[in-house]
C-alpha positions as CSV (number, residue, x, y, z in Angstrom):
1,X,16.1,4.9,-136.8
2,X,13.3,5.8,-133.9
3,X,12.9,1.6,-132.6
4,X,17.0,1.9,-133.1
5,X,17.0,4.9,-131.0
6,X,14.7,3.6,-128.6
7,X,16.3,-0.1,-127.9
8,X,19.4,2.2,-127.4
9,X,18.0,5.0,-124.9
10,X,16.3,1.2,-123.0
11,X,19.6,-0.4,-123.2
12,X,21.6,2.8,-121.4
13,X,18.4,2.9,-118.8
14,X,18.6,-1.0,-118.0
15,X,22.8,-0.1,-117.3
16,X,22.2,3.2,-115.6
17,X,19.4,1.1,-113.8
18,X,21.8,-2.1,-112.7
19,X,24.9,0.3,-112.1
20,X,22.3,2.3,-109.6
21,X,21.0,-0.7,-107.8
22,X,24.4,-1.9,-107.8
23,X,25.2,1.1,-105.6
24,X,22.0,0.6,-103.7
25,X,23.3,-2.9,-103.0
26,X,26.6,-1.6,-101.7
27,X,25.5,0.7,-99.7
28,X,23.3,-1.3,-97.8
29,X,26.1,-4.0,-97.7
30,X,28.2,-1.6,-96.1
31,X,25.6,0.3,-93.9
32,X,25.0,-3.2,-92.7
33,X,28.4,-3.7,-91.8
34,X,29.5,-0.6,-89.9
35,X,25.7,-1.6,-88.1
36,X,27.4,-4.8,-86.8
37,X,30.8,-3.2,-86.2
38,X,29.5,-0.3,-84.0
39,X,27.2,-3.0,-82.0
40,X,30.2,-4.9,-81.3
41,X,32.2,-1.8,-80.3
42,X,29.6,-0.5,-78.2
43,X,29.1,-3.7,-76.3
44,X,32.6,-4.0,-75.7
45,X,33.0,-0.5,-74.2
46,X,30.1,-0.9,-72.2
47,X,30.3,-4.3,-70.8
48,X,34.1,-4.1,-69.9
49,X,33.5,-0.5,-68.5
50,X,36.1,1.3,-70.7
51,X,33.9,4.3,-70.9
52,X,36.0,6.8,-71.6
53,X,37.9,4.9,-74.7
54,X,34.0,4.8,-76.0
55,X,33.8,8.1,-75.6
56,X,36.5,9.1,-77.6
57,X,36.5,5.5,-80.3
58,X,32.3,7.2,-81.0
59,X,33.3,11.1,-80.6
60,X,35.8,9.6,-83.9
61,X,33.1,7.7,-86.0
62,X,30.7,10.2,-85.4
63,X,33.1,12.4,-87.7
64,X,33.2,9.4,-90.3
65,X,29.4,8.8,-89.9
66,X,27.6,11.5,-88.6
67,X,24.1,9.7,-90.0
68,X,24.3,6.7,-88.2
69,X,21.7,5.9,-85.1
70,X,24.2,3.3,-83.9
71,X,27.3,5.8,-83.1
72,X,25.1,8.2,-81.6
73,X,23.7,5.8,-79.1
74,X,26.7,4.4,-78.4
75,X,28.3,7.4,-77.6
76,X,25.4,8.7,-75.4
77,X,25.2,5.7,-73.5
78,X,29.0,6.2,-72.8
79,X,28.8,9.6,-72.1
80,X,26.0,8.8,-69.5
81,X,28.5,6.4,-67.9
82,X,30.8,9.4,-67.5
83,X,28.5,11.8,-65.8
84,X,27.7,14.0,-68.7
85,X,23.5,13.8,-69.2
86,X,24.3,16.9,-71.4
87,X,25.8,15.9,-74.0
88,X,24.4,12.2,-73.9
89,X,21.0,14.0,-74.2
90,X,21.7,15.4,-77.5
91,X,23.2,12.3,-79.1
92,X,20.3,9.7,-77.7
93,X,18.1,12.3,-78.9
94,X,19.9,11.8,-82.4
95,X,19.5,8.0,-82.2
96,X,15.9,8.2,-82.0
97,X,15.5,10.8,-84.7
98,X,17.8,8.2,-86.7
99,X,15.9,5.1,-86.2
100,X,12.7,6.1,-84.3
101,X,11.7,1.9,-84.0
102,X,14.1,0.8,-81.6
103,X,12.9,0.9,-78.7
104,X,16.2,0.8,-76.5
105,X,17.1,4.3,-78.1
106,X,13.8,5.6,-76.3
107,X,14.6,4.1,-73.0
108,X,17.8,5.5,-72.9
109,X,16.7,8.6,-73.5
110,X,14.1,8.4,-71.3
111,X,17.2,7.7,-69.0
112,X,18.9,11.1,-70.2
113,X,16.0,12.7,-69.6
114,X,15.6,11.9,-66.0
115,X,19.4,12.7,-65.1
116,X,18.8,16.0,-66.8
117,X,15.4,16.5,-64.2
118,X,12.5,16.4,-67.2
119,X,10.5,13.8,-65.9
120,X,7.9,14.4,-68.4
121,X,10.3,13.7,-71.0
122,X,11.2,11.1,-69.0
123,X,7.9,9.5,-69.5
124,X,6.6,9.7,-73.1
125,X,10.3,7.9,-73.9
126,X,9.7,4.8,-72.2
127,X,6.0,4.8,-73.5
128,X,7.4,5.1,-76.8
129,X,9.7,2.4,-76.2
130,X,6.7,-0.1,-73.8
131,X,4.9,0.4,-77.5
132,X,7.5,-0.3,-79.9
133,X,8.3,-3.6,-77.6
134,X,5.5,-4.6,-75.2
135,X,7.6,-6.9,-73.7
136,X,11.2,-4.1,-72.8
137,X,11.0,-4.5,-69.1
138,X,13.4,-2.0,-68.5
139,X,11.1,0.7,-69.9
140,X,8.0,-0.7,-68.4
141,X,9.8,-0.7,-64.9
142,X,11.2,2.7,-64.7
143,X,7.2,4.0,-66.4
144,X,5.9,1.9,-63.2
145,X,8.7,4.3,-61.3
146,X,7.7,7.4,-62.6
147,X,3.9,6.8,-62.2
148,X,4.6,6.0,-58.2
149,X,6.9,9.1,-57.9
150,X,3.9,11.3,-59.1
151,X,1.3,9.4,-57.1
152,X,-0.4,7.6,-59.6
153,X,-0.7,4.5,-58.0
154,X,-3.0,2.8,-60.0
155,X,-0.7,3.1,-62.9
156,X,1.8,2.3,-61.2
157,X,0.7,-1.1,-60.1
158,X,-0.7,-1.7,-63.6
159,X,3.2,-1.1,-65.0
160,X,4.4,-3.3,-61.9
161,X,2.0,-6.2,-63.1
162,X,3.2,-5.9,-66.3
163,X,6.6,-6.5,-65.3
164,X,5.9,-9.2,-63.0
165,X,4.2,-10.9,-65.6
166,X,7.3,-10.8,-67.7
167,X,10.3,-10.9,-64.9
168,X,8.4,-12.1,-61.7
169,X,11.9,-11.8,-60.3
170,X,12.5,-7.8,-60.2
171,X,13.2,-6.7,-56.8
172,X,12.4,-3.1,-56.7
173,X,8.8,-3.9,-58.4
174,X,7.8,-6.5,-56.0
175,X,8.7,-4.2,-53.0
176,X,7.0,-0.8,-54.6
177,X,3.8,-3.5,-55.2
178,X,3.8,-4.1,-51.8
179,X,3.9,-0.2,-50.3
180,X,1.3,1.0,-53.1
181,X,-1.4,-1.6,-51.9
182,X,-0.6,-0.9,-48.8
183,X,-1.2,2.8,-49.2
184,X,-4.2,1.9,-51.3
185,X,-5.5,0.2,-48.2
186,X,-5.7,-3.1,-49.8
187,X,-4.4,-4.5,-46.7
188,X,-5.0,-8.7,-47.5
189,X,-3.1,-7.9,-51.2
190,X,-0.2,-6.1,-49.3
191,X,0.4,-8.8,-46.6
192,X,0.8,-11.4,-49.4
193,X,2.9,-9.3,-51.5
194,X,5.3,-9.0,-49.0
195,X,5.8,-12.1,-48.6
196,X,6.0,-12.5,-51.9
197,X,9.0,-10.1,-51.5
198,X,10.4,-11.7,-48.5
199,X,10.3,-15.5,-50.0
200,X,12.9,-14.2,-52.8
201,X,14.6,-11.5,-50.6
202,X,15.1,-12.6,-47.5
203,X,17.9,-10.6,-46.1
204,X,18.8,-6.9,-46.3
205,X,17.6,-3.7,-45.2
206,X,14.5,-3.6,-47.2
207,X,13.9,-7.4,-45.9
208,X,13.8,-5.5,-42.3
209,X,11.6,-2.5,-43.5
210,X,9.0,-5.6,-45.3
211,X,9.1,-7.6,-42.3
């Protein structure tokens, strides 16, 4: 009667066990899928500029899925694009919370942060987001920013290097290069950086001011 008892009590575990992973299965099949879903939605809304229809498409899955990193982002990111840093704050801070690795969540915030004036904030987001992907150029730009802004020129330039090194093209980066060596009295450096600027960006305003 006990080894009946037992193979019965390890047959209902082995079911209760496949019926759970089962479930597991499922749920990860179907997490995967709204995943995809709301990336596509988002870039749709974003890249054809129908902000406001994101708005209100994420404002509605957020009510169906109030867990998922993906809505909140995407409805931050639109709410950014519709001059509300407010609200776009709270849900970007959500997407991080949700899925604290991606490191476009912590730029974006970082983003938030800085139309909402808390540049310190500001800062520690797109460090978070320089060290979860050494190579986001974005974040490593606008860290290079922040650092000039304050007066740290040194780590500003180091930032700015970084970026060239990744997107020798970025026009804002060569220019600010070219003013903090300058300032830094490293007068041979600046003369070639601005040529450096002036070989790509010839014309313009800021073409005037480098010349």
């Amino acid at each position: 009667m006990i080894i009946k008892r037992c193979c019965s009590l390890a047959l209902m575990l082995g079911l209760l066990a496949g019926s759970l992973s089962g479930c597991v299965v499922q749920r990860q099949v179907r997490q995967g899928y709204f995943t995809v879903k709301h990336k596509v939605q988002g870039a749709y809304y974003l890249e054809g500029e129908r902000y406001e229809e994101g708005v209100r498409a994420f404002e509605k899955a957020l009510a169906e899925n109030p867990e998922s990193a993906e809505v909140h982002y995407y409805l931050g990111r639109c709410q950014m694009e519709t001059d509300r840093p407010g609200p776009a704050l709270k849900h970007l801070k959500a997407a991080t919370a949700l899925d604290p690795m991606e490191a476009d969540y912590h730029y974006w915030l970082g983003v938030a942060f800085h139309e909402n004036g808390e540049v310190e904030s500001e800062r520690s987001c797109y460090e978070r987001a320089a060290g979860r992907d050494p190579n986001h150029v974005q974040a490593i730009t606008c860290l290079g920013h922040v650092h000039y802004e304050k007066g740290e020129l040194d780590q500003a330039l180091d930032a700015y290097r970084r970026v060239l090194s990744l997107q020798p093209e970025s026009p804002s980066v060569l220019y600010n290069r070219a003013l903090i060596l300058g300032r830094l009295g490293r007068t041979p450096e600046e003369t070639l950086a601005w040529k450096a600027y002036l070989s790509r960006y010839p014309n313009g305003s800021l073409a005037v001011s480098a010349t």
